[in-house]
C-alpha positions in Angstrom: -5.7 -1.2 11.1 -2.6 -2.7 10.6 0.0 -4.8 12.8 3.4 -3.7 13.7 5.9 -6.0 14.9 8.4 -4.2 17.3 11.6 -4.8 18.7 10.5 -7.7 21.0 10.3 -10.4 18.3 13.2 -12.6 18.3 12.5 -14.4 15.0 11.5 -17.9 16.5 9.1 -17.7 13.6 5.9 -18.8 15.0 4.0 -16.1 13.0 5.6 -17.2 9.8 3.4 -18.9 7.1 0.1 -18.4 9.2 -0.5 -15.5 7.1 -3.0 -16.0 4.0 -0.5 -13.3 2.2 3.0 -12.7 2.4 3.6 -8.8 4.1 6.4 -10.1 6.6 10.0 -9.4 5.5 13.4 -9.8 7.6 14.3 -6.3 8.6 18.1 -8.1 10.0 17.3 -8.0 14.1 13.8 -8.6 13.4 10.9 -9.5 11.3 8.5 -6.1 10.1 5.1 -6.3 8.4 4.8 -4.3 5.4 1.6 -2.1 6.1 0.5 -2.2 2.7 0.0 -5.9 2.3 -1.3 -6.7 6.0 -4.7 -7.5 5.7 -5.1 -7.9 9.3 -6.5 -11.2 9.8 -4.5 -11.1 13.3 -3.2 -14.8 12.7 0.5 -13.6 12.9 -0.4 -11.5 16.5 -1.9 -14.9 18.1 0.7 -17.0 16.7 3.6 -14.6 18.3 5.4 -15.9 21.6 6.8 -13.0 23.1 3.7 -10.1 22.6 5.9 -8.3 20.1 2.9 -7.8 17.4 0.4 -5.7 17.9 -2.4 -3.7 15.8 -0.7 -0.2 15.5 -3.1 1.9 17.2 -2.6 -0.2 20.6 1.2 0.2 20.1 2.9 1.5 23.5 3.9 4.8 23.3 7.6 3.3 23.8 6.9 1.3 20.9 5.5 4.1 18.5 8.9 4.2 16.3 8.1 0.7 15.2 5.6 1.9 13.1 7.6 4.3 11.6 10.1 1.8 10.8 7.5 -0.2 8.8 5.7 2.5 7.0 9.8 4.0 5.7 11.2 0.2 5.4 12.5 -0.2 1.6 10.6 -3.7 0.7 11.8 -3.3 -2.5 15.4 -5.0 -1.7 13.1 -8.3 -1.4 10.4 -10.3 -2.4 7.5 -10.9 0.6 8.0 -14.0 2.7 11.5 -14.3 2.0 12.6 -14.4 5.2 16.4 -14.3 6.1 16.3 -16.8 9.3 
């Protein structure tokens, strides 16, 4: 299981540095967790204000392209935790 962060989050950044290891990048409107590096400790889901994190099989069907999002993103164009905010 991993976490997906969907289009809720407005970057107030709450989930930011509670993470033992970096896997959330700036995707521009909102942060995305790389699936590859989350390690689902769920600290960055109960640190989140507005419910936009969840694990990705309890993702709302409207939600579902989320996921998709974070397994195409290219986190190659930066390094983890460098967050644009």
């Amino acid at each position: 299981m991993t976490f997906v962060i969907t289009d809720e989050c407005i970057k107030a950044r709450m989930c930011v540095g509670v993470w033992p290891v970096y896997c959330i990048y700036d995707a521009g409107h909102h942060f995305i967790i790389n699936p590859d590096e989350c390690i689902d400790c769920t600290l960055c889901n109960a640190a989140c204000p507005v419910d936009a994190i969840h694990p990705n099989f309890q993702l709302p069907e409207e939600m579902k392209h989320s996921k998709t999002k974070a397994a195409e993103f290219d986190y190659s164009r930066m390094e983890p935790g460098k967050l644009n905010v």
